[in-house]
CHARMM-style PDB file with segment names, atoms N, HN, CA, C and O in Angstrom:
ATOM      1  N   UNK     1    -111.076 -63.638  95.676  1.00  0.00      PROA
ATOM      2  CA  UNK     1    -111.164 -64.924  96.345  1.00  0.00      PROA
ATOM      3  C   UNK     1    -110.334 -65.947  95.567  1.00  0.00      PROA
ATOM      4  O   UNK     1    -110.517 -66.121  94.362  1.00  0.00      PROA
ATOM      5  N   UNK     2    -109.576 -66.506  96.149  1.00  0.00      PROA
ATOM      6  HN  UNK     2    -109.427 -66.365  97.128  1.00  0.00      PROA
ATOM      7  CA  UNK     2    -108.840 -67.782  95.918  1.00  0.00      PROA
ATOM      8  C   UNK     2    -109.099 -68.763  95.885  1.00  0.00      PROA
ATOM      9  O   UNK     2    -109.412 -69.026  97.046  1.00  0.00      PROA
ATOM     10  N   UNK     3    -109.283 -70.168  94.932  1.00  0.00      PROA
ATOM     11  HN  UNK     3    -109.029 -69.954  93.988  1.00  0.00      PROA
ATOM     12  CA  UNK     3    -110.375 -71.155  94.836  1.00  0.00      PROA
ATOM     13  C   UNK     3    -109.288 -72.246  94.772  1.00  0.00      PROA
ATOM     14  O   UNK     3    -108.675 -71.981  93.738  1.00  0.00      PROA
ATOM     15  N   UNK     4    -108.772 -73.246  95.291  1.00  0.00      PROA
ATOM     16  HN  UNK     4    -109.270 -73.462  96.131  1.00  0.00      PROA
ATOM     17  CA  UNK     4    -108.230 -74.652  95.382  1.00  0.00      PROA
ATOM     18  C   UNK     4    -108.633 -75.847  94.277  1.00  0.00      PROA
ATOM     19  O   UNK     4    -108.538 -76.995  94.711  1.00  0.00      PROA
ATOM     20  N   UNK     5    -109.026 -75.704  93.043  1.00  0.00      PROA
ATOM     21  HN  UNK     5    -109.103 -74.771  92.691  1.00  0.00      PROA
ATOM     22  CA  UNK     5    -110.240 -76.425  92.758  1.00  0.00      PROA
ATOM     23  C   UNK     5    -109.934 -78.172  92.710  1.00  0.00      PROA
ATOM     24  O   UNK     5    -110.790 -79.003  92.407  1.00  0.00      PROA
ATOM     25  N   UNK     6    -108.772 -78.421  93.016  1.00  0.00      PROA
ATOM     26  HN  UNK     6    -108.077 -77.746  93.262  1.00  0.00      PROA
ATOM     27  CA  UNK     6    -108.392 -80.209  93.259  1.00  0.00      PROA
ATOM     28  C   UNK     6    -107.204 -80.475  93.929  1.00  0.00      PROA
ATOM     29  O   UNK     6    -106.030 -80.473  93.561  1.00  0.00      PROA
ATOM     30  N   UNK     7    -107.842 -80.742  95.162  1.00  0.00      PROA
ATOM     31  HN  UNK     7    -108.796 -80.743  95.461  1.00  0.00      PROA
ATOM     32  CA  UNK     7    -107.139 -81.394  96.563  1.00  0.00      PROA
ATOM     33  C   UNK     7    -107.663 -82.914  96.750  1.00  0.00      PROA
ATOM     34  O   UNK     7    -108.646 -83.545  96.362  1.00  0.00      PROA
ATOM     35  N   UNK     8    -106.266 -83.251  97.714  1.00  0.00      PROA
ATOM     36  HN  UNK     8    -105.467 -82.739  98.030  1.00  0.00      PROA
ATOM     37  CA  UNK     8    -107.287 -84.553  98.058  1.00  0.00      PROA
ATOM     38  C   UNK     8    -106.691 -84.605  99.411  1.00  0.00      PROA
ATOM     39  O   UNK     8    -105.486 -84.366  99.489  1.00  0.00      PROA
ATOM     40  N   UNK     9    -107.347 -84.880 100.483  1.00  0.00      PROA
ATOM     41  HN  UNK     9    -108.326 -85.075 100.420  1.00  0.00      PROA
ATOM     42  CA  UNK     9    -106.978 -85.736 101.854  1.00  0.00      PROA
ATOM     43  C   UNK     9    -107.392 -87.082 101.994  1.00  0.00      PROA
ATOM     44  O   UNK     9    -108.132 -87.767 101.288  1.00  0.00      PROA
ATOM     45  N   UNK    10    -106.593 -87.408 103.348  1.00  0.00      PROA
ATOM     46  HN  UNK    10    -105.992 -86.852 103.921  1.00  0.00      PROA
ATOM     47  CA  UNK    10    -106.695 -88.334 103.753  1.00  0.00      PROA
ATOM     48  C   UNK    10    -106.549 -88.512 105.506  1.00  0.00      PROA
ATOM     49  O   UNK    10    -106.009 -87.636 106.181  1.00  0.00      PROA
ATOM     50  N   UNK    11    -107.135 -89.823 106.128  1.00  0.00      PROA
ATOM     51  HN  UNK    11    -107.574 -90.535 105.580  1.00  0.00      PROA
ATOM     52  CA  UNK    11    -107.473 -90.158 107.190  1.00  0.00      PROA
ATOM     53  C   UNK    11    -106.133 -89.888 107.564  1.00  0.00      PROA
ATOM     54  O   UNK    11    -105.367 -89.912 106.601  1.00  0.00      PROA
ATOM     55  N   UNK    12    -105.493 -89.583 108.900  1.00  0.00      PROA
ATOM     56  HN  UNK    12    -106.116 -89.564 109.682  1.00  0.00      PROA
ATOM     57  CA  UNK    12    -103.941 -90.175 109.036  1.00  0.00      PROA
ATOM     58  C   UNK    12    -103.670 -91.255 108.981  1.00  0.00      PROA
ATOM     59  O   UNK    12    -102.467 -91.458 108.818  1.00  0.00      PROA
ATOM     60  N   UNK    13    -104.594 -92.517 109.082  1.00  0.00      PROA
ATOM     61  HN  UNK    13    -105.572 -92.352 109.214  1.00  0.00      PROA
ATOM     62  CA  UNK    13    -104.142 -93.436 109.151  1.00  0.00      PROA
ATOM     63  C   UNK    13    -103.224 -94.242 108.093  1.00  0.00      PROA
ATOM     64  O   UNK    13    -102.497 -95.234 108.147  1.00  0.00      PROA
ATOM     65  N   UNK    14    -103.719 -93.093 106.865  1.00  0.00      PROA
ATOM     66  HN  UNK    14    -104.309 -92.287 106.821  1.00  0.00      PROA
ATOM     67  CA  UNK    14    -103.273 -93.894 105.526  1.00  0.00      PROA
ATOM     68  C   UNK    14    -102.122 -93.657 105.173  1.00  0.00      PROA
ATOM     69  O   UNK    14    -101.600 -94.176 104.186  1.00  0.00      PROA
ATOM     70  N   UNK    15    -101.409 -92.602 106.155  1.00  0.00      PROA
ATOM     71  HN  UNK    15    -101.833 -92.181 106.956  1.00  0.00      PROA
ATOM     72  CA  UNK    15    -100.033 -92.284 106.096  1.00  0.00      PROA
ATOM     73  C   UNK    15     -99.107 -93.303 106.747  1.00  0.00      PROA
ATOM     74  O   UNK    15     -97.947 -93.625 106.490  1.00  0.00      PROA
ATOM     75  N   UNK    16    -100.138 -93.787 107.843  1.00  0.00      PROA
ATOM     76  HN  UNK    16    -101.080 -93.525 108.053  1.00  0.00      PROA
ATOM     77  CA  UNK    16     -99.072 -94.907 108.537  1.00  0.00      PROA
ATOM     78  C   UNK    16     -99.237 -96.052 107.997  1.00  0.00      PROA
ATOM     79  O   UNK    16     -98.299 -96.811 108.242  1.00  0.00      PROA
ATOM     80  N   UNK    17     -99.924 -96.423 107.458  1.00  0.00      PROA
ATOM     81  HN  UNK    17    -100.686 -95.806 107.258  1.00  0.00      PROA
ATOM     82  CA  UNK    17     -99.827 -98.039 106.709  1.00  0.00      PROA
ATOM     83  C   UNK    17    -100.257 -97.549 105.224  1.00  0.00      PROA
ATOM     84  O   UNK    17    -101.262 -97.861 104.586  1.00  0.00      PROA
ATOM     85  N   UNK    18     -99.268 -96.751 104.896  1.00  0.00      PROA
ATOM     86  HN  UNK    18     -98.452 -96.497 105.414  1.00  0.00      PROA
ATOM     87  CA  UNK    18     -99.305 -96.606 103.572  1.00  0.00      PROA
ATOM     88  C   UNK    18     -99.697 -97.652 102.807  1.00  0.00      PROA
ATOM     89  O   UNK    18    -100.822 -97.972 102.423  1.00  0.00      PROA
ATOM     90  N   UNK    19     -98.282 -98.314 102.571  1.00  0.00      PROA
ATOM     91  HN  UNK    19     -97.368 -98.054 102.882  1.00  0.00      PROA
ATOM     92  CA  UNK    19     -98.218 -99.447 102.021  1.00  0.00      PROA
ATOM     93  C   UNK    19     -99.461-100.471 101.617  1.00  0.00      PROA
ATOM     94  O   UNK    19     -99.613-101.003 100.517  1.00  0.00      PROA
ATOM     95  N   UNK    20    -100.164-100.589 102.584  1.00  0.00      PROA
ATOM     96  HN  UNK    20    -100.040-100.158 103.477  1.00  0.00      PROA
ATOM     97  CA  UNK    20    -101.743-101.429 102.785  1.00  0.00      PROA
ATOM     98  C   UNK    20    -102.504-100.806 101.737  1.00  0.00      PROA
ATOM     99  O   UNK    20    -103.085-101.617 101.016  1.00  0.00      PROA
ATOM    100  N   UNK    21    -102.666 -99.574 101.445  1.00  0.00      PROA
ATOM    101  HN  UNK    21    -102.193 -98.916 102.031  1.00  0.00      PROA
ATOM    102  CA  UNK    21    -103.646 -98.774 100.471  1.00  0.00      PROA
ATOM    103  C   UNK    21    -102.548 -98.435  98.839  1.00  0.00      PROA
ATOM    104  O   UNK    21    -103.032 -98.432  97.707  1.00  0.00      PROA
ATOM    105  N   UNK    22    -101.528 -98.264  99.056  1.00  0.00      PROA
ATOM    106  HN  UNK    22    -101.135 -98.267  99.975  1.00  0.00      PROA
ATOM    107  CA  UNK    22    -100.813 -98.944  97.711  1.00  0.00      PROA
ATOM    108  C   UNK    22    -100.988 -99.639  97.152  1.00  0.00      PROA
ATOM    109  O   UNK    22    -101.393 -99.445  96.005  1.00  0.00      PROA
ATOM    110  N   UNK    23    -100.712-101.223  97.814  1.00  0.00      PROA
ATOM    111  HN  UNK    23    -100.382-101.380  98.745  1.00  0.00      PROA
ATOM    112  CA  UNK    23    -101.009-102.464  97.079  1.00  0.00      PROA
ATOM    113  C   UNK    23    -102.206-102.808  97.081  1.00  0.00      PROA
ATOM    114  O   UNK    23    -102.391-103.943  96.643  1.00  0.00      PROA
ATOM    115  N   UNK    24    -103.558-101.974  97.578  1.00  0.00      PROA
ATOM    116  HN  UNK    24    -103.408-101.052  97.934  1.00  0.00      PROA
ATOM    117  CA  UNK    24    -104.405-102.389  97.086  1.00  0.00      PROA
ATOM    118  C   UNK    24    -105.216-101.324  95.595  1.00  0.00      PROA
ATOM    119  O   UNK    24    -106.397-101.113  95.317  1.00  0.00      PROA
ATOM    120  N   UNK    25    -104.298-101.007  95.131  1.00  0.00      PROA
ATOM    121  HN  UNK    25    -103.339-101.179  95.357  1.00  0.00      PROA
ATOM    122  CA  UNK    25    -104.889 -99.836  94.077  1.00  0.00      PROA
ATOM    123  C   UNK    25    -103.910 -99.519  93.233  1.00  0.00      PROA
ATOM    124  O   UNK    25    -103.225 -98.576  93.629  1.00  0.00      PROA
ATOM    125  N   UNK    26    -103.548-100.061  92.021  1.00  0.00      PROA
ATOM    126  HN  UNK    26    -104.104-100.827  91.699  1.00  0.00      PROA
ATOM    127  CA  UNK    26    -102.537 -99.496  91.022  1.00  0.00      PROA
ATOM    128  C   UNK    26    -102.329 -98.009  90.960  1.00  0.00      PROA
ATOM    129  O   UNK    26    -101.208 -97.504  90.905  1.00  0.00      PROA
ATOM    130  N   UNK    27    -103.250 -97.450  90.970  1.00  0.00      PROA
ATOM    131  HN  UNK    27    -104.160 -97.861  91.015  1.00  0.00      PROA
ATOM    132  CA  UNK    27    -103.633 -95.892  90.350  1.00  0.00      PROA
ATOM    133  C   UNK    27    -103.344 -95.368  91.714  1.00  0.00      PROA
ATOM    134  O   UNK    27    -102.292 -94.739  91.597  1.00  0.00      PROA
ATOM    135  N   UNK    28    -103.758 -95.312  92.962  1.00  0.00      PROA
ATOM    136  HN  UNK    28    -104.612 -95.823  93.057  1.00  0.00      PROA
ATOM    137  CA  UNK    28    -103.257 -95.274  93.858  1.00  0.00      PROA
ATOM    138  C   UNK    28    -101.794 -95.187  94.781  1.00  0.00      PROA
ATOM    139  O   UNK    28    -101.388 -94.471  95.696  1.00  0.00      PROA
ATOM    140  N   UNK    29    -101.310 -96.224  94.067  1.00  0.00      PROA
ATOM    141  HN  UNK    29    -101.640 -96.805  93.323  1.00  0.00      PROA
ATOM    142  CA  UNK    29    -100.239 -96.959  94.034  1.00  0.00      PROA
ATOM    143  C   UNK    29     -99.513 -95.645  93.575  1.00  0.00      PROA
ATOM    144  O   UNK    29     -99.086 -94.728  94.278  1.00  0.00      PROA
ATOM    145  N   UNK    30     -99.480 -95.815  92.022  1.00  0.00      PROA
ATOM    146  HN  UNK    30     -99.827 -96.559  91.451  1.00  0.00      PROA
ATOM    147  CA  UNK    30     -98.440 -94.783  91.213  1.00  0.00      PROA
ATOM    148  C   UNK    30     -98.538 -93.374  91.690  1.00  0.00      PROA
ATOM    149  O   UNK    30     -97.564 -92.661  91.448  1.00  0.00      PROA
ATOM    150  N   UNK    31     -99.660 -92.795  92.397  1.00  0.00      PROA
ATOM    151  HN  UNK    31    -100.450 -93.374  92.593  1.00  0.00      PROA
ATOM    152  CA  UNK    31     -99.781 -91.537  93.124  1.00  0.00      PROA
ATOM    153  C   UNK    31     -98.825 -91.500  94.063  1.00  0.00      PROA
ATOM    154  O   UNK    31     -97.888 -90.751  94.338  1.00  0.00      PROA
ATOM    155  N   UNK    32     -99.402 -92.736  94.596  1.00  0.00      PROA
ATOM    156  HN  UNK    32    -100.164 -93.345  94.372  1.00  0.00      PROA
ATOM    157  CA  UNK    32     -98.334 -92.032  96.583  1.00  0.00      PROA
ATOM    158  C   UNK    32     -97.441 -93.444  96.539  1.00  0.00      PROA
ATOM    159  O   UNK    32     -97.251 -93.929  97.654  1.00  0.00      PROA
ATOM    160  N   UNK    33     -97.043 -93.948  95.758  1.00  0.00      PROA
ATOM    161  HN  UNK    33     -97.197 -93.553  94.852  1.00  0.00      PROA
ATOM    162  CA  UNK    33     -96.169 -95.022  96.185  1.00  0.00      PROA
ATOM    163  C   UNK    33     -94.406 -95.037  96.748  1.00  0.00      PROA
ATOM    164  O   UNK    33     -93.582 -95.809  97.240  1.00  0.00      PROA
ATOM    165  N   UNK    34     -94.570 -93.327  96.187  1.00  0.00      PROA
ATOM    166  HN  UNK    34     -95.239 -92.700  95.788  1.00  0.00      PROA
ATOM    167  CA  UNK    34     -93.205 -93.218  96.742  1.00  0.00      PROA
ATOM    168  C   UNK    34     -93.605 -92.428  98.209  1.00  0.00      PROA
ATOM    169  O   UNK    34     -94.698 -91.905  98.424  1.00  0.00      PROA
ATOM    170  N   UNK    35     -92.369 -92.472  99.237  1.00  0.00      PROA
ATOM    171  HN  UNK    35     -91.481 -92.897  99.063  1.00  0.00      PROA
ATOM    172  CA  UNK    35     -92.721 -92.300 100.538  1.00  0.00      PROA
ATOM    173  C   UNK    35     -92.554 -90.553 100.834  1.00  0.00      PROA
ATOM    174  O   UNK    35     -92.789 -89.737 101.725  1.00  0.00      PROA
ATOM    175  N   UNK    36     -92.022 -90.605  99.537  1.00  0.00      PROA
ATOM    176  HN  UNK    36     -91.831 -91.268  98.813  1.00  0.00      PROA
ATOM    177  CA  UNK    36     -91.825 -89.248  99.625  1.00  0.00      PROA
ATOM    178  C   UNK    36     -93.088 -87.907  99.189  1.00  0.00      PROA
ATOM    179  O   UNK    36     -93.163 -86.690  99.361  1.00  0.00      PROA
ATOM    180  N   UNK    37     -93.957 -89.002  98.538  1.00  0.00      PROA
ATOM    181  HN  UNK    37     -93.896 -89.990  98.399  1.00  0.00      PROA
ATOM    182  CA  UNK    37     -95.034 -87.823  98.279  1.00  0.00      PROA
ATOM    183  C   UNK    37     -96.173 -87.802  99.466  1.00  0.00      PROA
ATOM    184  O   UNK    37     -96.443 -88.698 100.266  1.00  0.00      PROA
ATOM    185  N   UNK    38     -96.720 -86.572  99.334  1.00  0.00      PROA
ATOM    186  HN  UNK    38     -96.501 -85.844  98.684  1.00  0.00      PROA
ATOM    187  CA  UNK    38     -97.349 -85.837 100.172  1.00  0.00      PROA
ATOM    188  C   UNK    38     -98.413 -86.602 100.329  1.00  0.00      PROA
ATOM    189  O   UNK    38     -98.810 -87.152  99.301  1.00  0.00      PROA
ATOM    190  N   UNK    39     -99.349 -86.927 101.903  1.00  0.00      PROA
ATOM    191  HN  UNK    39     -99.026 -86.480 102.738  1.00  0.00      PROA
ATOM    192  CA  UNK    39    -100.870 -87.256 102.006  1.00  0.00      PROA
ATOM    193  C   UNK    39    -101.248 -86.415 102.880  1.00  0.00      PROA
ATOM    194  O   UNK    39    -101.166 -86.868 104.022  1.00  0.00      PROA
ATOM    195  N   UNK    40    -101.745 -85.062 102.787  1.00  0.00      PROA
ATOM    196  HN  UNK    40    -101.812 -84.694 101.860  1.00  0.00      PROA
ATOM    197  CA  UNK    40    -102.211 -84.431 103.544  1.00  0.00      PROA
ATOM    198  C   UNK    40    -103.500 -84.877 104.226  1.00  0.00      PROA
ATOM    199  O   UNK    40    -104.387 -85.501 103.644  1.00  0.00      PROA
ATOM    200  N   UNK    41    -103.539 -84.410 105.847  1.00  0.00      PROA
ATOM    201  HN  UNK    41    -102.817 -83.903 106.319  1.00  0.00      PROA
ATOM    202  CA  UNK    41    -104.991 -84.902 105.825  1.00  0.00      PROA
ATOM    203  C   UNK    41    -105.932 -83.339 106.018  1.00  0.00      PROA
ATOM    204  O   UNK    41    -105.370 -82.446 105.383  1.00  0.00      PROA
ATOM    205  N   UNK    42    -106.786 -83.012 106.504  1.00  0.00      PROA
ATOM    206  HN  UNK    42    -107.243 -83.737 107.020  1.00  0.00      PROA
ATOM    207  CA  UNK    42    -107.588 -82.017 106.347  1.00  0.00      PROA
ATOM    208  C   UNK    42    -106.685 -81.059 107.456  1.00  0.00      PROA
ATOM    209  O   UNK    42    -106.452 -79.896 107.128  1.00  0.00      PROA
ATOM    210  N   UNK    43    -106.204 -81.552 108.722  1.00  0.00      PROA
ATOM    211  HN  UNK    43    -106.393 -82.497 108.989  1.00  0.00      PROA
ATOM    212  CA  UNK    43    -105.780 -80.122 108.745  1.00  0.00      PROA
ATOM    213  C   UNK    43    -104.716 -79.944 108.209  1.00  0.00      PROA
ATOM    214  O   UNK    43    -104.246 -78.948 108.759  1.00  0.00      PROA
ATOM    215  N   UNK    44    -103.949 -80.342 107.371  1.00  0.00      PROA
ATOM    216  HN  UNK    44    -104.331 -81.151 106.924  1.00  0.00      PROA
ATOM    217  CA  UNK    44    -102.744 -80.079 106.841  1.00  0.00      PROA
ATOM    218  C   UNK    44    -103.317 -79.254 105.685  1.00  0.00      PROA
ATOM    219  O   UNK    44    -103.099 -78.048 105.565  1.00  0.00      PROA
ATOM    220  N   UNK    45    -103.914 -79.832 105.011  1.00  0.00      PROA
ATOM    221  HN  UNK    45    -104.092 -80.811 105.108  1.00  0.00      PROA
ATOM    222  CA  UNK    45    -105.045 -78.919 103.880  1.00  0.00      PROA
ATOM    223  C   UNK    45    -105.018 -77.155 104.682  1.00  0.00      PROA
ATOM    224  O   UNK    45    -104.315 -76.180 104.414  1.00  0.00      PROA
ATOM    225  N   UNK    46    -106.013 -77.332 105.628  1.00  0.00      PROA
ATOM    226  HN  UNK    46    -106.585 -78.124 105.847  1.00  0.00      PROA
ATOM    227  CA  UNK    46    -106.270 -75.895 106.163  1.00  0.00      PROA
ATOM    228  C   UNK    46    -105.069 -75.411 106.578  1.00  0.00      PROA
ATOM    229  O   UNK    46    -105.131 -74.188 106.704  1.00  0.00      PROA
ATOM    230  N   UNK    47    -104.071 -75.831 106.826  1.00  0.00      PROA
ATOM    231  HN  UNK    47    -104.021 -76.825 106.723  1.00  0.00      PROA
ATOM    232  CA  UNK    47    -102.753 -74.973 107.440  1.00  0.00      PROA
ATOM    233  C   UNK    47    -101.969 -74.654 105.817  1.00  0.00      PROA
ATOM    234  O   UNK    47    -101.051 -73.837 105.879  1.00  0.00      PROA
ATOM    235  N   UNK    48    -102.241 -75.174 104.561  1.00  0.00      PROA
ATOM    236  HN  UNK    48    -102.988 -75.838 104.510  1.00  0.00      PROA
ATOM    237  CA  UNK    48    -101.531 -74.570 103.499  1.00  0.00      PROA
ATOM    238  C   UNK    48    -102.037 -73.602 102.732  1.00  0.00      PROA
ATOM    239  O   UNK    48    -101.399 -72.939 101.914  1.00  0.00      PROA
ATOM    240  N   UNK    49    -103.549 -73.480 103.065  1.00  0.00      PROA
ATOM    241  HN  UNK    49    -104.067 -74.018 103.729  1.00  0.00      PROA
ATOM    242  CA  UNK    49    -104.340 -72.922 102.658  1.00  0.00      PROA
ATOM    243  C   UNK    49    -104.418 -71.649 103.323  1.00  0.00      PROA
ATOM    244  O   UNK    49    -105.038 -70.806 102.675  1.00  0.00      PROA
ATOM    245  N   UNK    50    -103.929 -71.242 104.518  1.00  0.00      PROA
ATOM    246  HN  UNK    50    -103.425 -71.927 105.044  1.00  0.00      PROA
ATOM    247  CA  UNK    50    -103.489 -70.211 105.574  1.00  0.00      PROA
ATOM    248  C   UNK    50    -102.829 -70.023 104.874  1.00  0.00      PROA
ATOM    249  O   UNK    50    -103.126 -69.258 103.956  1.00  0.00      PROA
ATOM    250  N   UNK    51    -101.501 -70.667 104.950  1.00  0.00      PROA
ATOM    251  HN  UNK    51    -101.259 -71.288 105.695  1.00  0.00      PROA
ATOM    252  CA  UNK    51     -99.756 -70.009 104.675  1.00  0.00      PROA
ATOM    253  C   UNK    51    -100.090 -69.134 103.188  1.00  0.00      PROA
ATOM    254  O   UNK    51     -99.718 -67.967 103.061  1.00  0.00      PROA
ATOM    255  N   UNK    52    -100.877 -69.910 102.044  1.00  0.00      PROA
ATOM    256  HN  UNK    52    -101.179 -70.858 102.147  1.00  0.00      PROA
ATOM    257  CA  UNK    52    -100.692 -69.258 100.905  1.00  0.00      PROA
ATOM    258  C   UNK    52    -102.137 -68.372 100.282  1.00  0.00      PROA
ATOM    259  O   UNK    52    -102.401 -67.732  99.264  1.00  0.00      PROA
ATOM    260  N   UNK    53    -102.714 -68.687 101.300  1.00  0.00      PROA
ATOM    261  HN  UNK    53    -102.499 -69.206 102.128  1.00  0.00      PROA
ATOM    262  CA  UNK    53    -103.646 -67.247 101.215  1.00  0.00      PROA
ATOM    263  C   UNK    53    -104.882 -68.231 100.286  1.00  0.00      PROA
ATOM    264  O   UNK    53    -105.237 -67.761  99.205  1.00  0.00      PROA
ATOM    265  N   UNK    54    -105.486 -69.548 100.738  1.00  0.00      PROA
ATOM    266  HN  UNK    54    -105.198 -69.929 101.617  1.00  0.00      PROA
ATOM    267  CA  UNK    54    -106.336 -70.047  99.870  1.00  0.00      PROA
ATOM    268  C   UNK    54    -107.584 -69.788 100.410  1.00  0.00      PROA
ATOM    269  O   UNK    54    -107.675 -70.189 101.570  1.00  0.00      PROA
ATOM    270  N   UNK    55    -108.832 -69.118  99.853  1.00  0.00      PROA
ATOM    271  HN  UNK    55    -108.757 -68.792  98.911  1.00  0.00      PROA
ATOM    272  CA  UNK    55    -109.834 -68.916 100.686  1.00  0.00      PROA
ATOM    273  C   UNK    55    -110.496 -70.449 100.491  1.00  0.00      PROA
ATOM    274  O   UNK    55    -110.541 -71.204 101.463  1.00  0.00      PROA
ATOM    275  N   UNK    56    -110.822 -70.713  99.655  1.00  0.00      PROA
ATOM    276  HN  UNK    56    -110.786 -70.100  98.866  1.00  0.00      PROA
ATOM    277  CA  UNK    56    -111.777 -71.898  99.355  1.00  0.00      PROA
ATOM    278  C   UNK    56    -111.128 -73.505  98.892  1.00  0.00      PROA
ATOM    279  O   UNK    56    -110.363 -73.540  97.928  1.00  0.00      PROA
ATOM    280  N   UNK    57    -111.383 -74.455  99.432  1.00  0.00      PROA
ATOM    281  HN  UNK    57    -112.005 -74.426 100.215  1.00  0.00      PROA
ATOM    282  CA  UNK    57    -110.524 -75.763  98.541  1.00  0.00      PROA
ATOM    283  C   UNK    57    -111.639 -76.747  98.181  1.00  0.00      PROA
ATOM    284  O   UNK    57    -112.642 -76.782  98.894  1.00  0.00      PROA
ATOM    285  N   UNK    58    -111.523 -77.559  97.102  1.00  0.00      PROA
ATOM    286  HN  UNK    58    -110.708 -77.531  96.523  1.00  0.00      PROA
ATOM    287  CA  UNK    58    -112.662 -78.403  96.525  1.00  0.00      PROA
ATOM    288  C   UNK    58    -112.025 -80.235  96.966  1.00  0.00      PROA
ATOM    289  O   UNK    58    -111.180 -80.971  96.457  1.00  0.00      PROA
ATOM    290  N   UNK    59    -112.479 -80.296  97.532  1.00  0.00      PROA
ATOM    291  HN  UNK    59    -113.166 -79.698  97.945  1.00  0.00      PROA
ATOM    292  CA  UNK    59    -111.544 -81.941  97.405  1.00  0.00      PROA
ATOM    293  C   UNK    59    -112.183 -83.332  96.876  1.00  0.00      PROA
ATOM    294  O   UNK    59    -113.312 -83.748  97.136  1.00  0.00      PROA
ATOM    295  N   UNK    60    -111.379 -83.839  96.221  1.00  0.00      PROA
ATOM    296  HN  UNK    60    -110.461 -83.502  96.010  1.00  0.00      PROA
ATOM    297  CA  UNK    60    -112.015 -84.171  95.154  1.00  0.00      PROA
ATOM    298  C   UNK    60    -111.306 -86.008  95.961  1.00  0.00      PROA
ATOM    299  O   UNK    60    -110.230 -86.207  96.525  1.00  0.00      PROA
ATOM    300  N   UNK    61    -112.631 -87.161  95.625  1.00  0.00      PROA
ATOM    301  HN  UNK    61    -113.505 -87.000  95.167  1.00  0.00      PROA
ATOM    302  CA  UNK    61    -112.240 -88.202  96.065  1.00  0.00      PROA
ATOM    303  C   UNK    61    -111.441 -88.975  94.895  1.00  0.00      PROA
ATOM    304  O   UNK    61    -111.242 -88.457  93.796  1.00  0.00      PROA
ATOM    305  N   UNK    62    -110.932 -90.486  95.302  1.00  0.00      PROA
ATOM    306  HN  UNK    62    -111.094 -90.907  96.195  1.00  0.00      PROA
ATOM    307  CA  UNK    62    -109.978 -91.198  94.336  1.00  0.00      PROA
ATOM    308  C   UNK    62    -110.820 -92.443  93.957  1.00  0.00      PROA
ATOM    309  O   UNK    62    -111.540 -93.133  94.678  1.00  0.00      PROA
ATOM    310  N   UNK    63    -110.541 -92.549  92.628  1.00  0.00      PROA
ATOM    311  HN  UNK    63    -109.957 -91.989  92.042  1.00  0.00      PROA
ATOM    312  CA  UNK    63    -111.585 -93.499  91.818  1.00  0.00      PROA
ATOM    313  C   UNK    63    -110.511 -94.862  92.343  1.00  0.00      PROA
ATOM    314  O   UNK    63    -109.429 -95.066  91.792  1.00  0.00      PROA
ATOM    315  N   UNK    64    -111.136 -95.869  93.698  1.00  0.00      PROA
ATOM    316  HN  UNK    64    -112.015 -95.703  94.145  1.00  0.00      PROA
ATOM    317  CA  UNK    64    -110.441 -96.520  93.593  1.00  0.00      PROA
ATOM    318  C   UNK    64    -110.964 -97.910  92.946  1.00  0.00      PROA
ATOM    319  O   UNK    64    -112.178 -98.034  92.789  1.00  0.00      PROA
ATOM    320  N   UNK    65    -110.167 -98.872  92.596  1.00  0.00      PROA
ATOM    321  HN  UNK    65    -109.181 -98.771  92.724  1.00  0.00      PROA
ATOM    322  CA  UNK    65    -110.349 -99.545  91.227  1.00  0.00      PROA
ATOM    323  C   UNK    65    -111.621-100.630  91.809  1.00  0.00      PROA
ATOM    324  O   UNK    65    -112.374-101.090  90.950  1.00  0.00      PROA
ATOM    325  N   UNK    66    -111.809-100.966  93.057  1.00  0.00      PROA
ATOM    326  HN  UNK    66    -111.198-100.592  93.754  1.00  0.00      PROA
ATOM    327  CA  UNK    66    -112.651-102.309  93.702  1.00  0.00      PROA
ATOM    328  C   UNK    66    -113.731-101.624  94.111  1.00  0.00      PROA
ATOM    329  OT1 UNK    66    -114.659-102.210  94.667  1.00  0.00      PROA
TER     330      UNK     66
END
């Protein structure tokens, strides 16, 4: 068995107004502030977890600062 042990998703919404959840979170911020990194949301999770053979994923939430 194959174990994921730290994922994180997200709503889609947070892909489209990125920006809004950037500037409200430094730590946040420096994660996904470039447009180029990944916000999977859950089924994107389960479709990588197919492709590479993950049985199990743990997802772990973001300490946000407020």
């Amino acid at each position: 068995m194959v174990i994921d042990f730290h994922t994180h998703i997200f709503p889609p919404e947070f892909s489209v107004d990125r920006i809004r959840y950037v500037d409200a979170d430094a730590t946040f911020g420096a994660l996904y502030g470039d447009p180029k990194a990944r916000m999977a949301t859950a089924e994107d999770l389960i479709a990588v977890m197919d492709e590479d053979g993950v049985d199990l994923s743990v997802v772990m939430g973001i300490g946000w600062a407020d």
